[in-house]
C-alpha positions in Angstrom: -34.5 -46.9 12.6 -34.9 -44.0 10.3 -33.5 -44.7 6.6 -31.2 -41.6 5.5 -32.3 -39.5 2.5 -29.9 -38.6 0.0 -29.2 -35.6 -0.9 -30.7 -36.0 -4.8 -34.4 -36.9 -2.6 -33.8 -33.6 -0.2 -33.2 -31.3 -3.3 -36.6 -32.8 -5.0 -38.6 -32.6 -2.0 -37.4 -29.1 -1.6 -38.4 -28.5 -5.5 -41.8 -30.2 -4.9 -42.2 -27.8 -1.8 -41.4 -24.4 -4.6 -38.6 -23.7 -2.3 -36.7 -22.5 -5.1 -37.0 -19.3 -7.0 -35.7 -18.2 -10.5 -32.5 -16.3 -10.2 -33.7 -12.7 -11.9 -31.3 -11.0 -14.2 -29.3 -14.8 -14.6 -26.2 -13.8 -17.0 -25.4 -11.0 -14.7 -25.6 -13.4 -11.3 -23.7 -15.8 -13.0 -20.8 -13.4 -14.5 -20.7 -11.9 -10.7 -20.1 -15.5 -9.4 -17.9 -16.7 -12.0 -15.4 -13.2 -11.2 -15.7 -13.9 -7.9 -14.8 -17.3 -8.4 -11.9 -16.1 -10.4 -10.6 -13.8 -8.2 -11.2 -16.4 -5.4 -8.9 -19.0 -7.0 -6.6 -17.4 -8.7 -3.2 -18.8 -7.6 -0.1 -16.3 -8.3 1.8 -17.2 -5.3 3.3 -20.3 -4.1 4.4 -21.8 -0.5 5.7 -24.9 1.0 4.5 -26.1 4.2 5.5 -29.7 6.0 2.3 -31.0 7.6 2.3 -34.4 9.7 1.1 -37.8 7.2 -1.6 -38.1 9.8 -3.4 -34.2 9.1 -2.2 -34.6 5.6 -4.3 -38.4 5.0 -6.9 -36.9 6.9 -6.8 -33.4 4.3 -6.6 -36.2 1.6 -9.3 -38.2 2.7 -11.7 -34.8 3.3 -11.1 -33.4 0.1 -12.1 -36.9 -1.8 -15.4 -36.6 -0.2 -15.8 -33.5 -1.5 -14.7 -34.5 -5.1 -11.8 -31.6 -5.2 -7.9 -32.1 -5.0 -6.5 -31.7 -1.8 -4.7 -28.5 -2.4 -7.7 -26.6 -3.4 -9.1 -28.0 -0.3 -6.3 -26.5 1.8 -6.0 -23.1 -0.1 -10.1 -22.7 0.4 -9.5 -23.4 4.1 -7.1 -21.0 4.3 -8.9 -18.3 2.0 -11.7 -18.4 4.3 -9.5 -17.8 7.5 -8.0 -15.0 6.2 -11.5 -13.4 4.7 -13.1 -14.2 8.4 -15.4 -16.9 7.1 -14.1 -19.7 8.3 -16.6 -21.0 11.0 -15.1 -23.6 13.6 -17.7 -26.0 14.7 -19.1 -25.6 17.9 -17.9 -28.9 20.6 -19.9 -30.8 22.7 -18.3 -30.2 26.3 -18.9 -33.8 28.2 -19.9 -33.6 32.0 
């Protein structure tokens, strides 16, 4: 049975590989992604939606593995729908 690399060994095998390249012209990548991160997040509007406790544990659940409340979670989700980047997993179809 193969033993299941975390994601700290990936990234340093990745390193060790030179699989990652200097970021040229940093301060000005960084202030691009920090106002698009601004502009991404910035909340001006507010809404109230009823969800069933089962999608909304499950929201709850997701968003702890990713370390972010679960409203961030859920206004990501729907900023990516609306900006066509939301990708839907592709299903397995049985036999």
């Amino acid at each position: 049975m193969a033993i299941k690399k975390t994601e700290e060994e990936e990234i340093l095998e990745s390193v060790e590989r030179e699989e990652w390249r200097p970021v040229k012209r940093l301060s000005a990548e960084k202030k691009r992604y920090r106002e698009y991160a601004d502009a991404t997040f910035r909340k001006d509007r507010r809404i109230n939606i009823r969800l069933s406790s089962k999608d909304l544990m499950a929201i709850q659940k997701r968003a702890l593995e990713e370390g972010i409340p679960y409203q961030t979670l859920i206004s990501s989700l729907l900023h990516k729908y609306v900006s066509d980047r939301l990708v839907e997993k592709e299903r397995k179809r049985s036999a």
